[in-house]
C-alpha positions in Angstrom: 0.0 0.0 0.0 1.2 3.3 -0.5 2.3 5.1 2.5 0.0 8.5 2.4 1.4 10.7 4.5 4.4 10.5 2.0 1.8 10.7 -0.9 1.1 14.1 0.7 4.6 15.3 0.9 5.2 14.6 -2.6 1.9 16.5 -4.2 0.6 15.8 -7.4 3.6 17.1 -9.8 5.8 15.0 -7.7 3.7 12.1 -8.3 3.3 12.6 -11.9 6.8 12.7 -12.4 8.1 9.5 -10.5 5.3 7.5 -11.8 6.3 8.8 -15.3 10.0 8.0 -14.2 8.8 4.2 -13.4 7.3 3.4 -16.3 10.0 4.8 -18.1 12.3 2.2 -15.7 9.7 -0.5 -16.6 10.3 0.1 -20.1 13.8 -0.1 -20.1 13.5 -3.4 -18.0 11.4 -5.0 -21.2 14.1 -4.0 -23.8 16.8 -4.9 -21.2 16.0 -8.6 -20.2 17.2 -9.9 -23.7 20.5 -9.2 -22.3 21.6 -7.7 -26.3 21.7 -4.1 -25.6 25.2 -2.8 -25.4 26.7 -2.6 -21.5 27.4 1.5 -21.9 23.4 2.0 -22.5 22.8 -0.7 -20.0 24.7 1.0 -17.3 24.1 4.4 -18.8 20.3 4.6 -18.3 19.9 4.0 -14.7 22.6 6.3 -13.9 20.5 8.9 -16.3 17.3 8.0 -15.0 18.4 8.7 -11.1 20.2 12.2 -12.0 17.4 13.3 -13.8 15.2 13.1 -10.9 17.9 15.2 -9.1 19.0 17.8 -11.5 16.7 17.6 -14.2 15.1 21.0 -13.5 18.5 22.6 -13.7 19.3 20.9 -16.8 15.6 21.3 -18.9 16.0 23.2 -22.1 19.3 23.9 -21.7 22.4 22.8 -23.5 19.9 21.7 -26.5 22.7 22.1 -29.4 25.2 19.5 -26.9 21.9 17.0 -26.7 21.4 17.2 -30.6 24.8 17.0 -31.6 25.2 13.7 -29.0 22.1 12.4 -30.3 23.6 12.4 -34.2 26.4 11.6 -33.4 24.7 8.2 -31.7 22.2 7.6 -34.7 25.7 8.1 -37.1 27.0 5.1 -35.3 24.4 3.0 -35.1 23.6 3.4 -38.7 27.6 2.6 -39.8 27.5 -0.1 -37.3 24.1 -1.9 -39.2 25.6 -0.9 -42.9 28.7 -2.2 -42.1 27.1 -5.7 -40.7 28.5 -5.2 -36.9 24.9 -4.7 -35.5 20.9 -6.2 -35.8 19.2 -3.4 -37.5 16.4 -4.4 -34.6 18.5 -3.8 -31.5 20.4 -0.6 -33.0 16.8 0.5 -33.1 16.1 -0.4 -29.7 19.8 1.4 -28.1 18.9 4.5 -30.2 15.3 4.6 -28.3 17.0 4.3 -24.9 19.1 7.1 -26.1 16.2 9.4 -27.1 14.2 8.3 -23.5 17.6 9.3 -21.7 17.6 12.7 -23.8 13.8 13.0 -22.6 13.9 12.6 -19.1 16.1 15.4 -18.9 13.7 17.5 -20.5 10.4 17.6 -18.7 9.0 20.6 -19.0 5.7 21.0 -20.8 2.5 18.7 -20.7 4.2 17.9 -24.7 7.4 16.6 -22.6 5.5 14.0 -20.3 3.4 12.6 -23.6 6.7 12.3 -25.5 8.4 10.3 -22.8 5.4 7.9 -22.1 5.4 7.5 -26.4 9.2 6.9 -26.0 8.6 4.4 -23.0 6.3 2.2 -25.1 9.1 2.5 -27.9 11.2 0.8 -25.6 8.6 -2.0 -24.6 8.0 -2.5 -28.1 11.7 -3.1 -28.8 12.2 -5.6 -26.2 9.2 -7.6 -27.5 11.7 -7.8 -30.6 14.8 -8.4 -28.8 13.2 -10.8 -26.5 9.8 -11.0 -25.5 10.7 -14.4 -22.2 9.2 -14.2 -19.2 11.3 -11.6 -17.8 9.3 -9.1 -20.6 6.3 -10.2 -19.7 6.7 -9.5 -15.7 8.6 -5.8 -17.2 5.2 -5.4 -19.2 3.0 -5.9 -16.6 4.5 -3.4 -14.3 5.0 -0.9 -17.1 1.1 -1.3 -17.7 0.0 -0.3 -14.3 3.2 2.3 -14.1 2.4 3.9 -17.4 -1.9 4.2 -16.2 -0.6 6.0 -13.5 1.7 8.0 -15.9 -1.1 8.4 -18.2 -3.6 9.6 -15.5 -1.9 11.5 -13.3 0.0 13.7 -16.4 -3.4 14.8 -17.5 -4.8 15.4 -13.9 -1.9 17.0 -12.8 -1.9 19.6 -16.1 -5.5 20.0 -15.8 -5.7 21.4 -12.4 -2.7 23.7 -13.6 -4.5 25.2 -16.3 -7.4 25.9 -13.8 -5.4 27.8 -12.2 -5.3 25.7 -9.1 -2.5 24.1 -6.7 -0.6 21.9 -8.8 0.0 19.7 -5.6 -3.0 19.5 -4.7 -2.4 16.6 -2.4 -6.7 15.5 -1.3 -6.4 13.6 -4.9 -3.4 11.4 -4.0 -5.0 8.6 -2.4 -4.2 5.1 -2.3 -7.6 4.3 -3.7 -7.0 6.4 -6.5 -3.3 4.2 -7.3 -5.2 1.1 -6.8 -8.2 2.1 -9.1 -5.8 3.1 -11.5 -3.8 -0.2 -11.3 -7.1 -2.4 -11.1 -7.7 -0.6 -14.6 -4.5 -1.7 -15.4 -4.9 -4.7 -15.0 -8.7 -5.3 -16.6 -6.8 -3.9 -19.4 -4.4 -6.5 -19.8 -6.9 -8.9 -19.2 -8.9 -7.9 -22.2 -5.7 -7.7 -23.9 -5.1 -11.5 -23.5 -8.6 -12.4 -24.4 -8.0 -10.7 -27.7 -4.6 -12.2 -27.8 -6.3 -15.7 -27.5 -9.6 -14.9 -29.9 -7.5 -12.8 -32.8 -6.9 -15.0 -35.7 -3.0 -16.0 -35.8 -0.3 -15.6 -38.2 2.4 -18.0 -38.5 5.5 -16.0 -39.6 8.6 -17.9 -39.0 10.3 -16.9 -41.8 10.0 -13.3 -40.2 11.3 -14.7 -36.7 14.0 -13.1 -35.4 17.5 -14.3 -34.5 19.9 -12.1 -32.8 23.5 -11.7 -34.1 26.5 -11.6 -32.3 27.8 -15.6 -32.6 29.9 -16.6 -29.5 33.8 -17.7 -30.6 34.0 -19.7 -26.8 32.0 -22.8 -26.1 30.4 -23.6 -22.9 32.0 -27.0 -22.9 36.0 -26.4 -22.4 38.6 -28.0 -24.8 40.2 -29.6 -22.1 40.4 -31.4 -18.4 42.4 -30.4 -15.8 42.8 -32.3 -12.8 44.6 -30.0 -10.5 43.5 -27.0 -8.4 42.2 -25.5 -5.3 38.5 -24.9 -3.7 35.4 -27.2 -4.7 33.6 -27.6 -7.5 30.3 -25.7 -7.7 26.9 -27.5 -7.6 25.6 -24.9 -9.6 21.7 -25.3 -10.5 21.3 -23.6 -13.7 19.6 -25.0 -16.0 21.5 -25.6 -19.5 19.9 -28.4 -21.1 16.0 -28.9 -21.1 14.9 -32.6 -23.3 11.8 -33.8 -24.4 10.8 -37.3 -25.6 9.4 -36.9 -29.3 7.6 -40.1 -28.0 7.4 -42.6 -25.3 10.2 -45.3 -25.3 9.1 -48.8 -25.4 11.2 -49.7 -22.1 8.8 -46.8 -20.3 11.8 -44.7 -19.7 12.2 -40.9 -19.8 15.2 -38.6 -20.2 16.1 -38.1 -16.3 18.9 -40.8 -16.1 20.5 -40.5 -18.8 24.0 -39.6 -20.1 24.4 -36.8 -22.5 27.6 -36.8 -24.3 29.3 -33.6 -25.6 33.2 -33.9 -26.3 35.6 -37.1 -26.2 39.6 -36.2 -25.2 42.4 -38.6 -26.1 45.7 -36.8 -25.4 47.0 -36.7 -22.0 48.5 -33.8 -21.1 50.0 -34.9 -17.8 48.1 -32.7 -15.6 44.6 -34.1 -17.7 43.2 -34.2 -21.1 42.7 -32.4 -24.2 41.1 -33.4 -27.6 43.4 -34.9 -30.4 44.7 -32.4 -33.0 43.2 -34.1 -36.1 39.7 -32.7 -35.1 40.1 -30.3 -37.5 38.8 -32.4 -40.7 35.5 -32.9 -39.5 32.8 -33.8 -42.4 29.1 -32.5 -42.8 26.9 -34.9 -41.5 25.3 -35.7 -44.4 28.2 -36.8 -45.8 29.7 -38.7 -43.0 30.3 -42.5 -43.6 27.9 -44.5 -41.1 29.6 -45.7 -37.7 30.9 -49.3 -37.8 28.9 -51.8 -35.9 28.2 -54.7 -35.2 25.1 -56.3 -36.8 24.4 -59.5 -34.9 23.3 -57.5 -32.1 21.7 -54.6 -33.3 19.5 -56.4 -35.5 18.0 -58.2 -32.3 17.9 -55.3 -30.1 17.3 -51.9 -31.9 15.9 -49.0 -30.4 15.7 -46.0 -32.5 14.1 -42.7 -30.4 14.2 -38.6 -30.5 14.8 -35.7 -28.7 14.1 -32.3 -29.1 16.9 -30.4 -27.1 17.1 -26.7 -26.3 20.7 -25.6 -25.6 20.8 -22.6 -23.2 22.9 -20.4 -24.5 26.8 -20.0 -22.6 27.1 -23.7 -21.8 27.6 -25.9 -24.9 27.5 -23.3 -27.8 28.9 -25.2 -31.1 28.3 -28.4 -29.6 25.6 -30.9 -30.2 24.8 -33.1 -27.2 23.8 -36.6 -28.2 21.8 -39.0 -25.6 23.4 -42.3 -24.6 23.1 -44.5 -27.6 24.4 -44.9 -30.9 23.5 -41.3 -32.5 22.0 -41.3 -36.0 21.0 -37.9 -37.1 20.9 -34.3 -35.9 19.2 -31.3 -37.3 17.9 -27.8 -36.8 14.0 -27.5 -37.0 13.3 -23.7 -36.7 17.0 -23.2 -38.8 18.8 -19.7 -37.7 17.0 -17.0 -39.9 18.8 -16.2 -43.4 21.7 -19.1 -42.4 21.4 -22.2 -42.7 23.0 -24.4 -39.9 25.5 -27.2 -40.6 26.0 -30.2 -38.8 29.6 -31.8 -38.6 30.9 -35.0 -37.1 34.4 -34.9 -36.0 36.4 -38.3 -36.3 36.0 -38.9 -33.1 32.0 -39.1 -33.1 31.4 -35.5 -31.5 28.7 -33.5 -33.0 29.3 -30.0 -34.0 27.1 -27.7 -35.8 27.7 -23.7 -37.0 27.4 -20.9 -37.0 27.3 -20.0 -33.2 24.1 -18.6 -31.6 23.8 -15.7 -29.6 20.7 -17.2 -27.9 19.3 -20.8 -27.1 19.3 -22.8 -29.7 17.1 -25.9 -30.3 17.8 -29.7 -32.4 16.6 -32.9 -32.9 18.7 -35.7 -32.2 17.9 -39.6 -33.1 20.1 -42.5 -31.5 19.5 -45.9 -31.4 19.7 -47.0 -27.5 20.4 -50.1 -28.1 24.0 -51.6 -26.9 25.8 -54.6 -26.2 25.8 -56.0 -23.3 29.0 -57.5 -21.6 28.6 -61.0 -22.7 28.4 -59.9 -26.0 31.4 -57.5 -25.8 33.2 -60.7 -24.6 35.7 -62.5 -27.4 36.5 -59.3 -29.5 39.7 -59.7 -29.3 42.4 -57.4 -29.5 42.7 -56.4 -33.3 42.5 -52.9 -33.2 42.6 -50.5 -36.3 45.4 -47.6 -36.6 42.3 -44.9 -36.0 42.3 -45.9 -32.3 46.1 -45.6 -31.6 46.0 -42.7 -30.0 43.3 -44.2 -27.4 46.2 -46.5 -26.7 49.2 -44.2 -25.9 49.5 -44.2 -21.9 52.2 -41.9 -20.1 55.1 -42.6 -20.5 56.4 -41.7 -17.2 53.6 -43.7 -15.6 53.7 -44.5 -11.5 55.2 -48.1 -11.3 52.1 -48.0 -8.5 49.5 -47.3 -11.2 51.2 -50.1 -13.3 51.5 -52.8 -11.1 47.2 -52.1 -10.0 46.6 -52.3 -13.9 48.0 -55.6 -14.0 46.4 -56.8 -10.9 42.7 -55.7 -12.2 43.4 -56.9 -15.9 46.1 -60.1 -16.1 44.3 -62.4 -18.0 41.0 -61.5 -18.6 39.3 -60.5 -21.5 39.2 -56.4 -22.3 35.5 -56.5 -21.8 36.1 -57.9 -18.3 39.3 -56.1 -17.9 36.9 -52.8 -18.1 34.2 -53.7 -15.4 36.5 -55.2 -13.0 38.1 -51.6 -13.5 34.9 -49.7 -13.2 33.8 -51.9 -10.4 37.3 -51.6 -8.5 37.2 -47.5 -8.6 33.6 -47.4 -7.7 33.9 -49.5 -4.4 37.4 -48.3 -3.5 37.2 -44.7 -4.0 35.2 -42.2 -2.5 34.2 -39.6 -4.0 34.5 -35.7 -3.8 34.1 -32.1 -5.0 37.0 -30.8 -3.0 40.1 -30.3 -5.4 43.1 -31.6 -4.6 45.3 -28.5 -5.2 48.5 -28.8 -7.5 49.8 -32.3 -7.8 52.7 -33.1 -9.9 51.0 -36.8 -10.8 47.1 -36.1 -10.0 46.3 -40.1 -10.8 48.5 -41.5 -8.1 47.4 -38.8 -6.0 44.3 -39.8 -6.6 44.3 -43.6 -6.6 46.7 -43.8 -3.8 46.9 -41.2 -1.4 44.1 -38.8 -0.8 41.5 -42.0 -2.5 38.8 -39.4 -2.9 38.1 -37.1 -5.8 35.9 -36.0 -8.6 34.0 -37.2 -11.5 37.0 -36.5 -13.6 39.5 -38.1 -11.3 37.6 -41.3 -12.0 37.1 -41.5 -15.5 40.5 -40.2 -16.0 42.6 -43.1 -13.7 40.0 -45.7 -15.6 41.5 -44.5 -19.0 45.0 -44.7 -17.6 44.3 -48.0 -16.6 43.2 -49.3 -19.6 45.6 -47.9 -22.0 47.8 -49.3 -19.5 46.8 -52.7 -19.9 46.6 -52.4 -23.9 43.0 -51.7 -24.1 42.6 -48.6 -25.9 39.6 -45.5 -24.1 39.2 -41.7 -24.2 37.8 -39.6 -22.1 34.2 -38.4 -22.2 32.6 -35.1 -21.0 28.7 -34.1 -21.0 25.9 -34.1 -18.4 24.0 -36.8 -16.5 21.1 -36.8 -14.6 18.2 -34.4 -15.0 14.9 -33.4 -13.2 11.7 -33.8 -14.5 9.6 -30.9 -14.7 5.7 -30.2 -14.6 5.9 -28.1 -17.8 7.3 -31.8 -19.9 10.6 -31.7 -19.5 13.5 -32.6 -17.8 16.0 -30.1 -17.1 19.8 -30.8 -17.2 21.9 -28.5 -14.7 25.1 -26.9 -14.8 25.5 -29.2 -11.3 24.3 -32.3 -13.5 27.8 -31.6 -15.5 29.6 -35.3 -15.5 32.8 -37.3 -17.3 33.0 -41.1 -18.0 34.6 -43.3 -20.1 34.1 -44.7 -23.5 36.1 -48.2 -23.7 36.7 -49.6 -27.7 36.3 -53.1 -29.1 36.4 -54.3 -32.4 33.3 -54.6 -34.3 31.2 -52.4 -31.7 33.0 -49.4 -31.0 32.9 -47.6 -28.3 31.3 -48.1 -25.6 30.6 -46.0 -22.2 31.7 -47.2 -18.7 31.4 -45.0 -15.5 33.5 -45.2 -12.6 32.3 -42.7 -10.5 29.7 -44.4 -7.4 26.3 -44.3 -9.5 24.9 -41.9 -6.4 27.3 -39.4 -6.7 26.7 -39.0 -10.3 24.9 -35.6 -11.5 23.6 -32.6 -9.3 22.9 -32.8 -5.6 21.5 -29.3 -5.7 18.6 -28.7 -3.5 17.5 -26.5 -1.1 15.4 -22.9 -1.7 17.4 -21.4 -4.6 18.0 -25.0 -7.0 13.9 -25.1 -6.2 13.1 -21.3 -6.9 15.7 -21.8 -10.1 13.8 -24.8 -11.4 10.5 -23.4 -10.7 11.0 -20.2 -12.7 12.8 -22.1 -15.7 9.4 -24.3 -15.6 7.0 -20.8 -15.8 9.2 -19.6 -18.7 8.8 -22.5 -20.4 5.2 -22.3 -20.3 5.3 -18.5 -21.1 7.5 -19.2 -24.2 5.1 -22.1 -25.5 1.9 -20.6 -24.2 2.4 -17.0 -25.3 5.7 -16.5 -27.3 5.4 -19.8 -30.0 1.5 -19.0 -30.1 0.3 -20.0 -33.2 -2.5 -20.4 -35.6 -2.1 -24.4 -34.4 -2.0 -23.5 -30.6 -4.9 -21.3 -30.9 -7.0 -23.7 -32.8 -6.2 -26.3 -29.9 -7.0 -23.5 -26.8 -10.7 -22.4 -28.7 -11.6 -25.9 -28.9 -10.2 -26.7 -25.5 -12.7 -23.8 -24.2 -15.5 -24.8 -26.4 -15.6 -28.5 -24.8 -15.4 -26.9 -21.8 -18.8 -24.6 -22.1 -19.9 -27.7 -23.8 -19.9 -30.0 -21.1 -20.9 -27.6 -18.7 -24.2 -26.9 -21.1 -24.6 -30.7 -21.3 -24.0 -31.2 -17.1 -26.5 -28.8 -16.6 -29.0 -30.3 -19.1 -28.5 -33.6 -16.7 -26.5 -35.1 -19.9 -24.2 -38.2 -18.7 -20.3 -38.3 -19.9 -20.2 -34.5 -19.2 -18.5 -34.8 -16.1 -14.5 -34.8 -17.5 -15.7 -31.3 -19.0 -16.7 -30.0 -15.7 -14.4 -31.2 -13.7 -11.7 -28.9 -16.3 -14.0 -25.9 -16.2 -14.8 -25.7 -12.6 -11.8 -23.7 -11.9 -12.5 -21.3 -14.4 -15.9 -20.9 -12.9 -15.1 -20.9 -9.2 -13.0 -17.8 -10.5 -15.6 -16.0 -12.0 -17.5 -16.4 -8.7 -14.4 -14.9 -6.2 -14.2 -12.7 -8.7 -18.0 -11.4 -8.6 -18.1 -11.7 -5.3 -14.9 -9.5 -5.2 -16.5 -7.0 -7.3 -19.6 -6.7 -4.8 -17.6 -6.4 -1.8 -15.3 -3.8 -3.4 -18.3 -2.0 -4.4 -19.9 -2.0 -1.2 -16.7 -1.0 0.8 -16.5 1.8 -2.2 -19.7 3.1 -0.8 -18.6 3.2 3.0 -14.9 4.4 2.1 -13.5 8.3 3.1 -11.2 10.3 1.0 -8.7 8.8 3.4 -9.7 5.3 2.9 -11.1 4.8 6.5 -14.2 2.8 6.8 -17.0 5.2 7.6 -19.7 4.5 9.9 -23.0 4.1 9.5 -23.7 8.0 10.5 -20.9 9.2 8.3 -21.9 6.9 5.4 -25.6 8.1 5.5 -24.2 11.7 5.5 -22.4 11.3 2.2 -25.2 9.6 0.7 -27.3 13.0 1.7 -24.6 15.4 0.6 -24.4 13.2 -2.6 -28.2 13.4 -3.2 -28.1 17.2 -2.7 -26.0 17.9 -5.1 -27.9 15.8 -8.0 -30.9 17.7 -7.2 -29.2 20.7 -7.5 -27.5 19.7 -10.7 -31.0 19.0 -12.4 -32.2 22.3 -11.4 -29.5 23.9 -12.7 -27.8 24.9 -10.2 -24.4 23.3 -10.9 -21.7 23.1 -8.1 -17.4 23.2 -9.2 -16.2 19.4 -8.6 -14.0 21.3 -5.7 -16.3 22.8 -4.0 -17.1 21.7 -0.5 -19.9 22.1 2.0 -19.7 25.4 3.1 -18.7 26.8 -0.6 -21.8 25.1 -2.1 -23.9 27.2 0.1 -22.8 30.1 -1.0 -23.4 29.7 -4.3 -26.8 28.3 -4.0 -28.1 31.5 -1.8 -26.3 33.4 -4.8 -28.6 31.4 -7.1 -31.8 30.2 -6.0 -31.7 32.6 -2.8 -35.3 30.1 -1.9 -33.0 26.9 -1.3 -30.7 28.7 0.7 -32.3 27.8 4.3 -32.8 23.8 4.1 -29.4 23.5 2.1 -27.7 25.3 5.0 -29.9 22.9 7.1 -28.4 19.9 5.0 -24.9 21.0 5.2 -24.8 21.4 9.0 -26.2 17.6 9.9 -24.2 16.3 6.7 -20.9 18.3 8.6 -22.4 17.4 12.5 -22.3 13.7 11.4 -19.3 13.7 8.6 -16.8 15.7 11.5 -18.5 16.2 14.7 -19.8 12.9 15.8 -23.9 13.8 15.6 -25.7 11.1 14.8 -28.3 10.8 11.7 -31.0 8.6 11.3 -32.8 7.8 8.2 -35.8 9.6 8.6 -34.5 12.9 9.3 -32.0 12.5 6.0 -35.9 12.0 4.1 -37.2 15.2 5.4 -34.1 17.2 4.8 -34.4 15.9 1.3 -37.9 16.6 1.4 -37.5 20.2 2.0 -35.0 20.6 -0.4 -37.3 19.4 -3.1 -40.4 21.7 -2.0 -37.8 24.5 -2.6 -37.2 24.1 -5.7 -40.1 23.5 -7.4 
């Protein structure tokens, strides 16, 4: 609620201009959310908003040649900067109206002024629907709605009673009633808006959909592991993956669980990994020789499934992540505007695509889930091809320690059970940890024999050590594991949920994964308020960007029908029609809301009639008064006798014995009980508010 008494201090100008400056601020919220406008104009504004407030009298219509030349000199640059292909023609339009709001709300001098900022505030909302119109606009529109009504309402009020000649802060019309009625209108506003926004025929554009430029040169994902340093690894709950099932999988399984794989390493680097150096020659999917498998079992055993995957944008930009499985396709539905993406497959199976996106980006990917299982891995033998070599080089300056463990876990036994008895031996023995270990000059017999605890990393890379090792060739793998389901369809994949394994080759299958790590330390153990509050919002956003922002022709056919089953079945429920009761039992909500609202509505319109100026509750006296002073003056408007929207009790006399000189004794008699009972604690019943009334009317005739 807005605090009065500081209502009062402020008076009406005052109000008019901060509500003006907040939905200026709103405004700039909308275009700012998108995150594209550049960091000079993102700093600039608040900083020009706050000063303006301070100094802008001083400033107003002054210095106007240094404002127009800066202004130029800005629309120069943005111009050169969209001819010359630096800049989105849509976002230098956006800066240049933050620029020309800035230059405004330094100048606020005239009614003109205040109508010029508002129409440069809704500029700037405008723009950010462009630049980004997620749920962080939406929440930045709402407030601007009810800021700019108040803007709206209060310029024309305030301007009004100035050109009457009256006190500009006139402080008995800042109320907190009149802010709320405002805002209520506000909001009946938007209301309407979104019932039109539902109803109005839709237009699927998508070739006219925007995509913002400005590729990112740095992926998400790094190039390379290292194993040693200080602190602990973050458990960091932002979302960067969210994956749908494009159907439900046969074995009644859904994404959480499952391992996502971005990038393979091969080279040890003797403080970790890095990917091999013939990545380079990567071919176009399309044109990329299938993967060799093995038949015998795939034929038995195939599982061929889909996901669609939107790829937050920071995290694994460049990169396509492909589901456990044996990965079969990858494309772009939606495409990136005027360019076409490419998809690329490196030779070492990761999935590339370009160019880079400035914003999320969003793929299909098909796999067949299907894999061997250890007996049939078994009897593969050893014949490796030359592609793989570099999967078998182990350091050269290994730990006679981490050698003499190989052999103990591997002598003898086939490289399929060579792996698991590895994998199984880590798992038990270690324990695991995000601590880091600080600087080791030989982080794998650190790991393995001294401090026995570590990360994720730690375990997939001693695994791979102890393979190559033993003549068995495996890489390191990086991606994310885990996932929570959501309530909006999805399952969202955090930055916490971030994981490495290990993919183990044999002849005739490939490779295949293996984790080390203790399967319940694997993924994110983020919980707690802020993981909650950080999935909860990625959920609403979801919904807003399916619900409002990908709203098409097809969505809207789907919500009017939705609706029109709805009245349907509550037509046929009330007609005593069976198989109505599914309808009802989705409408209901929709009409127990109608109902608090109406019975809202009737109690707000009942306190209306027993609310002061101050919004106190009147009593029953004072609320019978009002009535009578109300009633007075509509008879004395339909005799003609019309009283100034100002003028109070005692004023009103005085005009009417200047008017009707006859109506002057019962109107003085009207104003004293309506001021004895209004002020001075006098009771007033009914019947003696009738025979004022009464005498009034005989008076004028």
């Amino acid at each position: 609620m807005i605090d009065l008494l500081r209502l009062r201090r402020i008076g009406l100008a005052g109000a008019q201009t901060w509500a003006g400056s907040l939905a200026a601020a709103c405004a700039f919220c909308a275009a700012a959310v998108g995150g594209e406008l550049a960091l000079p104009i993102v700093i600039g504004f608040p900083v020009a908003l706050a000063l303006a407030l301070v100094l802008g009298d001083r400033v107003a219509a002054r210095y106007q040649w240094a404002w127009t030349a800066a202004l130029a000199l800005a629309f120069a640059m943005e111009v050169a900067l969209v001819v010359f292909g630096q800049e989105d023609p849509v976002l230098a339009a956006a800066q240049f109206a933050v620029l020309l709001c800035m230059h405004r709300l330094w100048h606020r001098r005239t009614e003109r002024d205040e109508y010029l900022l508002l129409l440069l505030s809704l500029l700037m909302v405008c723009a950010g629907a462009a630049l980004s119109a997620e749920l962080l606009f939406g929440v930045s529109f709402v407030a601007y709605a009810i800021c700019g009504t108040w803007a709206l309402a209060l310029t024309h009020l305030r301007f009004e009673v100035e050109r009457r000649s009256e006190p500009a802060s006139r402080r008995s019309l800042l109320t907190p009633s009149l802010f709320a009625r405002l805002a209520a209108l506000a909001v009946v506003g938007l209301a309407g808006t979104a019932m039109l926004f539902i109803a109005f025929p839709r237009m699927a554009l998508g070739g006219l959909r925007r995509h913002p430029a400005g590729a990112r040169t740095v992926a998400g994902l790094s190039d390379q592991i290292t194993l040693s340093g200080h602190g602990t690894i973050a458990d960091d709950p932002r979302i960067v993956l969210r994956v749908r099932a494009m159907r439900a999988t046969e074995d009644g399984r859904d994404p959480v669980g499952m391992y996502w794989r971005a990038r393979s390493f091969d080279t040890w680097t003797g403080n970790g990994w890095r990917a091999r150096s013939d990545l380079g020659r990567r071919r176009l999917l399309s044109e990329s020789p299938p993967m060799r498998r093995d038949s015998t079992w795939r034929a038995r055993r195939a599982a061929l499934e889909s996901f669609e995957v939107e790829a937050v944008s920071g995290f694994s930009d460049g990169i396509i992540l492909t589901p456990e499985g044996w990965p079969l396709s990858a494309f772009f539905p939606h495409g990136f505007g005027s360019r076409s993406p490419r998809v690329f497959r490196a030779a070492n199976g990761d999935f590339f695509y370009t160019p880079l996106q400035a914003s999320d980006v969003r793929y299909v990917v098909s796999v067949d889930r299907a894999m061997p299982t250890l007996q049939e891995l078994r009897g593969r033998g050893r014949d490796y091809p030359a592609e793989v070599a570099i999967d078998l080089v182990a350091p050269p300056d290994l730990d006679p320690l981490v050698q003499a463990l190989s052999r103990r876990l591997t002598n003898g036994k086939d490289p399929a059970d060579a792996a698991a008895s590895i994998e199984t031996w880590l798992s038990n023995a270690l324990t695991y940890s995000r601590d880091l270990s600080g600087e080791q000059r030989d982080p794998i017999a650190n790991f393995l024999f001294r401090s026995k605890k570590g990360h994720c990393e730690l375990f997939s890379s001693a695994m791979v050590i102890l393979l190559r090792a033993a003549g068995i060739p495996a890489r390191n793998v990086t991606g994310y594991y885990g996932g929570t389901a959501t309530d909006s369809g999805y399952v969202a994949l955090r930055a916490g949920d971030a994981h490495s394994w290990v993919e183990v080759y044999f002849p005739g299958a490939g490779f295949v994964p293996f984790d080390p790590t203790p399967p319940s330390d694997r993924g994110a153990r983020a919980g707690g308020l802020w993981a909650s509050a950080v999935l909860a919002w990625d959920s609403v956003a979801q919904r807003w960007g399916r619900l409002v922002v990908d709203y098409d022709l097809i969505a809207q056919g789907r919500v009017l029908n939705g609706i029109g089953r709805a009245i349907s079945g509550i037509g046929n429920r009330l007609r005593g029609k069976q198989g109505a009761t599914s309808s009802l039992g989705r409408a209901w909500p929709v009409g127990a809301a109608m109902a608090l609202i109406g019975v809202g509505a009737f109690l707000f319109a009942r306190r209306k009639r027993r609310v002061g100026a101050h919004g106190r509750a009147l009593s029953g006296d004072e609320a019978r008064a009002r009535r009578l002073w109300l009633r007075t003056r509509d008879r004395l408007e339909r005799s003609q006798v019309a009283l100034a929207p100002s003028s109070g009790v005692r004023e009103a006399v005085e005009q009417v014995a200047s008017r009707v000189p006859g109506a002057r004794v019962p109107v003085e008699k009207i104003a004293e009980a309506v001021l004895a009972a209004r002020w001075g604690g006098r009771p007033l019943e009914r019947g003696e508010a009738r025979d004022l009334l009464a005498g009034l009317d005989a008076a004028l005739r």
